[in-house]
TIKOL-200328 format. One record per residue (C-alpha): z, x, y; residue in one letter; residue number from 1. Coordinates in steps of 0.001 Angstrom, whole numbers, plus 500000, padded with zeros to 6 digits. Layout:
BEGIN
<r w="Z" u="X" v="Y" vokol="a" torba="NUM"/>
...
//
This chain:
BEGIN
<r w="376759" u="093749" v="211384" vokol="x" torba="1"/>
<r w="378007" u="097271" v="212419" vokol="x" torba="2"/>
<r w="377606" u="099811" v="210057" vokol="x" torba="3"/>
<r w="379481" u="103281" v="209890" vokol="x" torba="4"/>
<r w="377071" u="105067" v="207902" vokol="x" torba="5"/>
<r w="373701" u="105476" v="209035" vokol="x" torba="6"/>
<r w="372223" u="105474" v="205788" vokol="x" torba="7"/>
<r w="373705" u="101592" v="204955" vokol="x" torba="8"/>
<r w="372787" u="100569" v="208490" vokol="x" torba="9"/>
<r w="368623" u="102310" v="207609" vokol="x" torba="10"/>
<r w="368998" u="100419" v="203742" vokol="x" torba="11"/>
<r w="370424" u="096730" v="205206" vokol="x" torba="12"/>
<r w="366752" u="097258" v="207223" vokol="x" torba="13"/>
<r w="364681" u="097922" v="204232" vokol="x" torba="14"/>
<r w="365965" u="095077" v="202328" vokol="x" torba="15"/>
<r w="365633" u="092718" v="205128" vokol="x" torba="16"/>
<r w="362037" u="093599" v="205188" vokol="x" torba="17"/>
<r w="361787" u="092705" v="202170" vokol="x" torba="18"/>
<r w="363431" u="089559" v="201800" vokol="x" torba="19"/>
<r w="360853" u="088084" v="204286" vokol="x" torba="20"/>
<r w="357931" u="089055" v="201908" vokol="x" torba="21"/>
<r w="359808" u="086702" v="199365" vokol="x" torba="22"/>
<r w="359907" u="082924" v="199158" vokol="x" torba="23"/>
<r w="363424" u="082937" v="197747" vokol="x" torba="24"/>
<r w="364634" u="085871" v="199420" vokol="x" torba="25"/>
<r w="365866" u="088107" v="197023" vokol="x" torba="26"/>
<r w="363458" u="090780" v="196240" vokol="x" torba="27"/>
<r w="362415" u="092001" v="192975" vokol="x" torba="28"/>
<r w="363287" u="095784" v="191336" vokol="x" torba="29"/>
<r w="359362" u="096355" v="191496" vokol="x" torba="30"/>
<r w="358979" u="095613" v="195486" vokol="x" torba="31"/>
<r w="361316" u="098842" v="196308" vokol="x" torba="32"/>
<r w="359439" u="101580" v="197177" vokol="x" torba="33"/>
<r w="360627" u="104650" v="196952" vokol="x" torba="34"/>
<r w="358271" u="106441" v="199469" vokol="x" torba="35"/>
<r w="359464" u="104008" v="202082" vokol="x" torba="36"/>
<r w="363212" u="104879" v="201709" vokol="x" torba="37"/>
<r w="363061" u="108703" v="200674" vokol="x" torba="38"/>
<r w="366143" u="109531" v="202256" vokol="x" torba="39"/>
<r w="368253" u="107094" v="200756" vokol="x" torba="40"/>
<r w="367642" u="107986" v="197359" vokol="x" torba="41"/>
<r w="370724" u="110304" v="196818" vokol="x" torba="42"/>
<r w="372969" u="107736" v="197486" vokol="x" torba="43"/>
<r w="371560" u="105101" v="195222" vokol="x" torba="44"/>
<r w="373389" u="102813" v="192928" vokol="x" torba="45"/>
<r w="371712" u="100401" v="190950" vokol="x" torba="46"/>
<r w="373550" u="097674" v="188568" vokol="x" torba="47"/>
<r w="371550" u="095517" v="186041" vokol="x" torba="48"/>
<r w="373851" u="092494" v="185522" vokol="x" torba="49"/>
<r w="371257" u="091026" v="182779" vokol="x" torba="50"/>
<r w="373416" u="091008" v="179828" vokol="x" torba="51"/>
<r w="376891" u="089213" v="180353" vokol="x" torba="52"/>
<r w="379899" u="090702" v="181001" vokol="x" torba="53"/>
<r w="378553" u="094105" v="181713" vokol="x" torba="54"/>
<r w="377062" u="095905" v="184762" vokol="x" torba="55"/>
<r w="374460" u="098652" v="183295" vokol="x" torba="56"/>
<r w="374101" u="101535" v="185732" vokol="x" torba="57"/>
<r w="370146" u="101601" v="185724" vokol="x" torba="58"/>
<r w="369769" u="104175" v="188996" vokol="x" torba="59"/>
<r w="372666" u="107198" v="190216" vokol="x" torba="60"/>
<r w="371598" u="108977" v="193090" vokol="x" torba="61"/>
<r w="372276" u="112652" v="193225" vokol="x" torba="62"/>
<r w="374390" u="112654" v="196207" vokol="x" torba="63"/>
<r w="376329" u="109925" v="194294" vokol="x" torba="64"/>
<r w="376897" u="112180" v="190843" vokol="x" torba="65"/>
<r w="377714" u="115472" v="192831" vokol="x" torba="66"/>
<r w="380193" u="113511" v="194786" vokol="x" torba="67"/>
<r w="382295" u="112033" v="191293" vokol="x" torba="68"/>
<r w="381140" u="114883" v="188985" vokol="x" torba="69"/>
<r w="379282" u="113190" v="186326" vokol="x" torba="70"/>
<r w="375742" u="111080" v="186122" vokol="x" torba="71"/>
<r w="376672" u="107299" v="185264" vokol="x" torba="72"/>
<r w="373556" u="106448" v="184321" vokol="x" torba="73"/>
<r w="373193" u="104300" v="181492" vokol="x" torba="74"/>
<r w="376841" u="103488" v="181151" vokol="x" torba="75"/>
<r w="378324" u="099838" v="181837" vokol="x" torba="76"/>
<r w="379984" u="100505" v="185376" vokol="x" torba="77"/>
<r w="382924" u="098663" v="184438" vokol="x" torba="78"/>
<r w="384015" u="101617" v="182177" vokol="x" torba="79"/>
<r w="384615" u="103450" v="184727" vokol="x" torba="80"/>
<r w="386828" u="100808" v="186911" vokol="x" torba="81"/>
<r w="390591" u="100930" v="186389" vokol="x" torba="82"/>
<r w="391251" u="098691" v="183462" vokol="x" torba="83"/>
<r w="393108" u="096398" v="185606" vokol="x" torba="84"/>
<r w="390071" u="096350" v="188337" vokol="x" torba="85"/>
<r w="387777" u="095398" v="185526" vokol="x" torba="86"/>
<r w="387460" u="091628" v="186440" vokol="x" torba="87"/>
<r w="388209" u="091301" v="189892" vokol="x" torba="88"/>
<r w="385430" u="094086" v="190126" vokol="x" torba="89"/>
<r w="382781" u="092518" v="187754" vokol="x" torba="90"/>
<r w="383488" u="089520" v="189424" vokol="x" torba="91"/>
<r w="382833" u="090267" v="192893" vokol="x" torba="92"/>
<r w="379499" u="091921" v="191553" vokol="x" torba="93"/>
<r w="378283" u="088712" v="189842" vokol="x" torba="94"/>
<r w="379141" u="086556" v="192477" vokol="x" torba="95"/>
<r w="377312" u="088452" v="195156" vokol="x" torba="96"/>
<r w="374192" u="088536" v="192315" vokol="x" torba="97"/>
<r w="374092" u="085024" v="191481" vokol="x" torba="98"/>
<r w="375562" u="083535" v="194936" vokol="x" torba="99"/>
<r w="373347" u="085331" v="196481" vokol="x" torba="100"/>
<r w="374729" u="087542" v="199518" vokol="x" torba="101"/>
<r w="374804" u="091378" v="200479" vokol="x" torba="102"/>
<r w="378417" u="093284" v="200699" vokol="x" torba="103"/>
<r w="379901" u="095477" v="202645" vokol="x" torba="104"/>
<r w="383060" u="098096" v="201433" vokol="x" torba="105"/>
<r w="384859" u="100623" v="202861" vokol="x" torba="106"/>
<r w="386156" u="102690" v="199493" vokol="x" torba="107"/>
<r w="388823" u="105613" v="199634" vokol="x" torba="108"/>
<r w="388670" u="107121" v="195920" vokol="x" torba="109"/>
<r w="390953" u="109946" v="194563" vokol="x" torba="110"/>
<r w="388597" u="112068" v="191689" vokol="x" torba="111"/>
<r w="390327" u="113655" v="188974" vokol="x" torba="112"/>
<r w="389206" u="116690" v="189821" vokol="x" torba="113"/>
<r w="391792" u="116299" v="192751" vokol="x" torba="114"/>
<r w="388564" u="115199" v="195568" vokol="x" torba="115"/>
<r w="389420" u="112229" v="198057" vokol="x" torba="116"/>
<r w="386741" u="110666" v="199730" vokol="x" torba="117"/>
<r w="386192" u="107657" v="201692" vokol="x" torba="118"/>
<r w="382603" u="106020" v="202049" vokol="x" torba="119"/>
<r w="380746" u="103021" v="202989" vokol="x" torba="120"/>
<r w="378596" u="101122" v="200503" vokol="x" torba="121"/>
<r w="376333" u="098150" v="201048" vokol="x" torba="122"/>
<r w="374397" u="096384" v="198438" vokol="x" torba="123"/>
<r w="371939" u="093570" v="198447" vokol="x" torba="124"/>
<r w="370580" u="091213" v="195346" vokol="x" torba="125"/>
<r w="367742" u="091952" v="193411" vokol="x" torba="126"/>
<r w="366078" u="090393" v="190192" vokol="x" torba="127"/>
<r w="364295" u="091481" v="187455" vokol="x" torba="128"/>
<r w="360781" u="090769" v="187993" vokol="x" torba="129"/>
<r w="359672" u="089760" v="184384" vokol="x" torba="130"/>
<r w="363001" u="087322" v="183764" vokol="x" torba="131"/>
<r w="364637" u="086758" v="187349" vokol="x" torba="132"/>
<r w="367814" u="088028" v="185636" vokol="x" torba="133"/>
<r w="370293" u="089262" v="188436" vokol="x" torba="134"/>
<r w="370715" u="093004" v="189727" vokol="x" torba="135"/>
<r w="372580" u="094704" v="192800" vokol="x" torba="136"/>
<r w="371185" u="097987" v="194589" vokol="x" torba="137"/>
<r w="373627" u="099589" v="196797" vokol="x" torba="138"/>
<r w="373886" u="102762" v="199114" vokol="x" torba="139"/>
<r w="377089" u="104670" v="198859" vokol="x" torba="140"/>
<r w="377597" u="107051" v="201504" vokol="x" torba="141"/>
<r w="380716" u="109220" v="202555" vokol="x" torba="142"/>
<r w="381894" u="108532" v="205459" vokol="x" torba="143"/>
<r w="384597" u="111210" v="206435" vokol="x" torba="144"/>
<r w="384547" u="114775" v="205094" vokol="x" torba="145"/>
<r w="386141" u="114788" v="201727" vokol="x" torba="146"/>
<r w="389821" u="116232" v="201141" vokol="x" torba="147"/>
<r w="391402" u="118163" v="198264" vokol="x" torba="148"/>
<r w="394699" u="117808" v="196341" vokol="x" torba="149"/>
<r w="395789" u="121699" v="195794" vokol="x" torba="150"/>
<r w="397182" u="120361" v="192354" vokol="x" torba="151"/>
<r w="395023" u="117603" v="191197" vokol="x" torba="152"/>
<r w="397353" u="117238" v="187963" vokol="x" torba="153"/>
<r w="400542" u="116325" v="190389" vokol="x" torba="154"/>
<r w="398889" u="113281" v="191655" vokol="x" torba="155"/>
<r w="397507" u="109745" v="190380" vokol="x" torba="156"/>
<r w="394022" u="109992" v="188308" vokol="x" torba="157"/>
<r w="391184" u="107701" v="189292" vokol="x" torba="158"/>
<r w="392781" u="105869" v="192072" vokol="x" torba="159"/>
<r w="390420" u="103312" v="193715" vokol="x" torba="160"/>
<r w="391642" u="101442" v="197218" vokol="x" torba="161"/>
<r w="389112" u="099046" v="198863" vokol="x" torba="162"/>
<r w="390303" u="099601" v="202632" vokol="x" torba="163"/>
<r w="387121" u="097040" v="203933" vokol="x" torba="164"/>
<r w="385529" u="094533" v="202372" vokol="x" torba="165"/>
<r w="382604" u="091948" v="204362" vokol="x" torba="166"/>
<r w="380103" u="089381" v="203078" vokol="x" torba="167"/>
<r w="376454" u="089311" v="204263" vokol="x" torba="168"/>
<r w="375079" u="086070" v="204276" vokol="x" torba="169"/>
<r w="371614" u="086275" v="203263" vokol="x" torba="170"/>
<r w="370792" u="083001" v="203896" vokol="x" torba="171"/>
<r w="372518" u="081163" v="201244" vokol="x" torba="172"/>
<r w="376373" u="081777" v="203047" vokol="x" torba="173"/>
<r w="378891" u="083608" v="201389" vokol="x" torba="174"/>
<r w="381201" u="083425" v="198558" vokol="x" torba="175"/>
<r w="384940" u="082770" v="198964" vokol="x" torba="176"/>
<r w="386391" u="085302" v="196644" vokol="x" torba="177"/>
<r w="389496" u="087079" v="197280" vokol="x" torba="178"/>
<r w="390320" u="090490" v="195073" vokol="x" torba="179"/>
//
């Protein structure tokens, strides 16, 4: 797979290495270490899909909270989809956690604050160690400089456009799921 970031191309690495330390292959939250991936921390995204229905944002980088003005943490992730993204985008998480596979986007997002930026995110399964339950850990990381509206208030709030989207088949093949 080519990457455009750097950062997703040095984090699909790290979680390959540590899928082969697993008999299942998918990793648990407690085999990430930190140390080993200290440049990747900024950008950072972890979902906790234990509790039905809801993706808790357990882990915001910095890079990631500069970048859309508030820290997420703690809050269910699908708050802060477009209401009429909500399922399509809480499905595509849970499929990709319980299939299991990796993904692969190319976002352009318009902040209210009047920011555009376009990144590259790639996330991998993870589980809970204690119950197995299913989580997601992704790097988000622009890709092209980020451009300003001069009035923020003329254009559309919050608007969300998936340009790329790619399955990684971690060695249980990849969903069929269409947005």
């Amino acid at each position: 797979m080519e990457f455009r970031s750097e950062r997703c191309r040095a984090f699909s690495e790290y979680w390959w290495s540590l899928n082969r330390e697993v008999p299942d292959g998918i990793p648990t939250r407690s085999m990430i270490d930190p140390s080993r991936i200290k440049p990747l921390l900024p950008y950072l995204l972890l979902h906790d899909l234990a509790e039905p229905g809801r993706s808790m944002i357990r882990l915001v980088g910095t890079a990631i909270t500069q970048r859309i003005g508030f820290d997420p943490t703690g809050r269910d992730y699908l708050e802060l989809v477009n209401e009429s993204r909500r399922q399509s985008a809480y499905r595509q998480l849970i499929t990709i956690a319980e299939h299991p596979c990796g993904m692969r986007n190319i976002n352009q997002v318009r902040y209210k604050s009047g920011k555009h930026t376009t990144s590259e995110a790639v996330g991998f399964p993870l589980r809970h160690a204690r119950d197995g339950t299913p989580m997601l850990l992704f790097v988000d990381d622009p890709i092209e400089p980020p451009e300003y509206d001069l009035d923020p208030r003329a254009q559309e709030v919050d608007v969300f456009k998936l340009a790329e989207r790619e399955y990684i088949d971690v060695g249980f093949g990849v969903p069929n799921l269409v947005d």
